[in-house]
C-alpha angles and dihedrals in degrees: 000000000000141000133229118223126160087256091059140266114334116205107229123245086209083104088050109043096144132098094256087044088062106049095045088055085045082052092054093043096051094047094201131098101203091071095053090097085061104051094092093050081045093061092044089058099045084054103055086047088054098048085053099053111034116071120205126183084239093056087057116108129190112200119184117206143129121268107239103214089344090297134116128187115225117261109245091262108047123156111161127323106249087186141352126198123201117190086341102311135104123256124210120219117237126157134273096257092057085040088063093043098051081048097060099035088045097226109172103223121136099248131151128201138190118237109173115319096337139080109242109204117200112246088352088130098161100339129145116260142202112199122193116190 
């Protein structure tokens, strides 16, 4: 079986869907034996970069915890929050500039920020969370 792409006809890797299949595909492609020796480290890359950017329902996590001063630190393997609950009710991403600005306006909405490497709720002070991310 081939492909057709505009750059021509691809063989498929379908017939060689094991680990020594694929580099040696990753060998052909390359066309160059002094970088042999690279292609495992190739495919490890290409790994980490695929599970960053594909999501998968498997990959989804709910952690349960209290804000400490309406702020939570993300879990070690935070991608991206798909939905986060305070107290029960759903809070709505906006950025950090209309954070600030809700803030000093104080204007009571259910809104959640990242600064740094946490997730900052508005007027989530020491409330109970679902995170699903």
């Amino acid at each position: 079986m081939s492909f057709v792409l505009p750059g021509g006809p691809v063989d498929s890797v379908i017939g060689t869907a094991d680990y020594a299949g694929l580099r040696g595909q990753i060998a052909k492609w390359l066309n160059r034996t002094d970088l042999t020796n690279q292609i495992p480290e190739f495919v490890r890359l290409a790994e980490h970069e695929h599970r960053r950017d594909v999501r998968v329902q498997a990959m989804e996590q709910v952690v349960a915890g209290t804000l400490m001063a309406g702020v939570l630190n993300y879990p070690a393997d935070f991608l991206e929050a798909r939905q986060l609950t305070v107290r029960g009710k759903r809070c709505d991403y906006v950025s950090l500039r209309t954070f600030q600005n809700l803030e000093e306006y104080s204007v009571l909405r259910n809104v959640f920020t990242h600064v740094g490497q946490t997730i900052k709720v508005r007027g989530g002070e020491s409330a109970p969370y679902l995170l699903d991310y």
